[in-house]
ZAMARGU-4260 file (C-alpha; in steps of 0.2 Angstrom, whole numbers, plus 5000, padded with zeros to 4 digits):
<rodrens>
0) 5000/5000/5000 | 5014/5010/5004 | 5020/5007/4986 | 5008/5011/4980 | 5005/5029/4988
5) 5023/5033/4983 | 5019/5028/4964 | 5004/5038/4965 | 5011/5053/4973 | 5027/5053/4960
10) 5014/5048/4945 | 5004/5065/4953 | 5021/5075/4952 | 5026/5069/4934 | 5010/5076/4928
15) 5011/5094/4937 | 5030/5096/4932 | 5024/5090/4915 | 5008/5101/4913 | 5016/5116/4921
20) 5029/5113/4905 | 5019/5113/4894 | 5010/5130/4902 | 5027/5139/4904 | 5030/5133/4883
25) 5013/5140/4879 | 5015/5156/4888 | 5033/5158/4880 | 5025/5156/4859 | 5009/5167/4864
30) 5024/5180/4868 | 5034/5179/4853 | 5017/5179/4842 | 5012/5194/4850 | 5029/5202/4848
35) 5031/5194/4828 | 5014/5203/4828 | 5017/5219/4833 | 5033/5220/4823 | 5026/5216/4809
40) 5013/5228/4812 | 5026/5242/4815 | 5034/5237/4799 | 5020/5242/4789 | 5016/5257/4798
45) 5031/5262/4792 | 5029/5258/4775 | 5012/5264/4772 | 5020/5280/4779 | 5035/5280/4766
50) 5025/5277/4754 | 5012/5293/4759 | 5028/5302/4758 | 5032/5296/4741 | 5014/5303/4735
55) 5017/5320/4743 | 5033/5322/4733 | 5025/5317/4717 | 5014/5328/4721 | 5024/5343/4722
60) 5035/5337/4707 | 5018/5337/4697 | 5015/5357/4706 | 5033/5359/4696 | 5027/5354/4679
65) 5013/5366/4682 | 5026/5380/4685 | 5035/5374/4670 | 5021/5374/4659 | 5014/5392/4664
70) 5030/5398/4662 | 5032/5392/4644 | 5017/5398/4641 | 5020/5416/4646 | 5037/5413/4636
75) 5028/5411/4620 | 5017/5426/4624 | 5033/5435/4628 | 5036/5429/4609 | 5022/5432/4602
80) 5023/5452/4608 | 5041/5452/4602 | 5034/5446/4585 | 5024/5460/4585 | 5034/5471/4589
85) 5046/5466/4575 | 5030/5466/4563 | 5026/5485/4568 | 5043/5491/4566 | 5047/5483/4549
90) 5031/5493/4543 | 5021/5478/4540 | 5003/5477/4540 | 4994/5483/4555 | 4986/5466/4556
95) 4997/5454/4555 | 5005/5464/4571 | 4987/5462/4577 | 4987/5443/4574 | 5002/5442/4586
100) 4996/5452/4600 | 4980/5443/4601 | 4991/5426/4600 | 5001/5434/4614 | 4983/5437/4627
105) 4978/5419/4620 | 4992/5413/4627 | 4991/5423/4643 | 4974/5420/4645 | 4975/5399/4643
110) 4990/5400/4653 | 4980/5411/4668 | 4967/5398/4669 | 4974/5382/4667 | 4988/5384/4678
115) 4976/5392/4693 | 4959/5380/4690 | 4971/5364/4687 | 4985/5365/4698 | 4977/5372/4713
120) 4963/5358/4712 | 4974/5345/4708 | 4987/5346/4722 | 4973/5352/4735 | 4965/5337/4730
125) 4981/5325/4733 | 4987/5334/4749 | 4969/5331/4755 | 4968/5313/4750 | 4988/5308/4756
130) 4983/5316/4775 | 4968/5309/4777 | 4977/5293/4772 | 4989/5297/4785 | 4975/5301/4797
135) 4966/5281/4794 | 4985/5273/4795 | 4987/5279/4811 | 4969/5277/4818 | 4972/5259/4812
140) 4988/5258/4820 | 4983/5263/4836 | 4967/5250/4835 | 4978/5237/4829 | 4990/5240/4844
145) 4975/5240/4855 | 4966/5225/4849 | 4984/5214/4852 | 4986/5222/4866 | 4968/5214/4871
150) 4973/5199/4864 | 4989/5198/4878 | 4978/5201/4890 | 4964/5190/4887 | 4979/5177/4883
155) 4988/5179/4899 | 4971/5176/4909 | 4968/5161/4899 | 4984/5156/4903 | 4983/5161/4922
160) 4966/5150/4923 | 4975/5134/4916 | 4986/5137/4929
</rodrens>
C-alpha cells in the first residue's frame, strides 16, 4: 500500500512538472506571436508612411510641371509680343502685328486659367487625400496595437486560469 502511495504521489508530480511545462511553453509562443505581431505591424506602419511620403513628393513634382508649363506659356506670349513688335517696326501690315498680339493674350489668357483651375485643384485634391490617408494609417495603427494588446491580456488570463 505503501508502494503504491509513493507511485501515485510521484505519478501525481510527473503530471504537474509536465503540465506546468507545457504552460510555461505556451506562455513563451503566445509572447513571441504577439511580439512577431506587433513587429510586423510596425513594419507596415512604416511603409504605408514611406509610401504617403512618396505621393506627397509626386505631388509637388507634378505642382513643378505646372510651373514649368505656365512659364512656357507666358514665354511664347513674351514671343508672340516680340513678333509684334518686329512686325510694327518693319512697317508691315497693322494686322498681322494684330494677329500676334491677340496670339500673345491667348496665350496669357489659357496660361492664367489652366495653371490656377488645374494646379490648385489638383494638388489640393492629393494633399487632402495623402493626410487623410495618413490620418486612417494611424487610427488603424493605434486600433491594431490595442486590439493585440487585448489579445495579451485576454491570453495571459487564459493562461493564468490553466494554471
Amino acid at each position: 500500500m505503501a508502494e503504491a502511495k509513493a507511485s501515485s504521489s510521484q505519478w501525481a508530480g510527473q503530471g504537474i512538472a509536465k503540465l506546468q511545462t507545457e504552460t510555461r511553453e505556451a506562455k513563451e509562443a503566445l509572447a513571441g506571436n504577439i511580439k512577431g505581431a506587433k513587429v510586423k505591424l510596425d513594419a507596415l506602419i512604416s511603409h504605408t508612411g514611406d509610401q504617403l511620403k512618396a505621393y506627397r513628393t509626386q505631388v509637388k513634382e507634378s505642382e513643378e510641371v505646372n510651373l514649368l508649363r505656365k512659364r512656357y506659356s507666358q514665354l511664347e506670349a513674351q514671343a508672340a509680343i516680340l513678333k509684334a513688335r518686329l512686325a510694327a517696326e518693319k512697317a508691315e501690315t497693322y494686322d498681322q502685328a494684330q494677329l500676334y498680339l491677340e496670339e500673345a493674350k491667348g496665350w496669357y489668357t489659357r496660361t492664367k486659367s489652366r495653371a490656377e483651375d488645374a494646379g490648385r485643384q489638383q494638388v489640393v485634391a492629393m494633399e487632402k487625400r495623402i493626410d487623410e490617408a495618413e490620418t486612417a494609417l494611424k487610427q488603424k495603427g493605434n486600433q491594431a496595437r490595442t486590439e493585440l494588446s487585448e489579445l495579451l491580456i485576454q491570453a495571459a488570463e487564459i493562461v493564468k486560469g490553466e494554471e
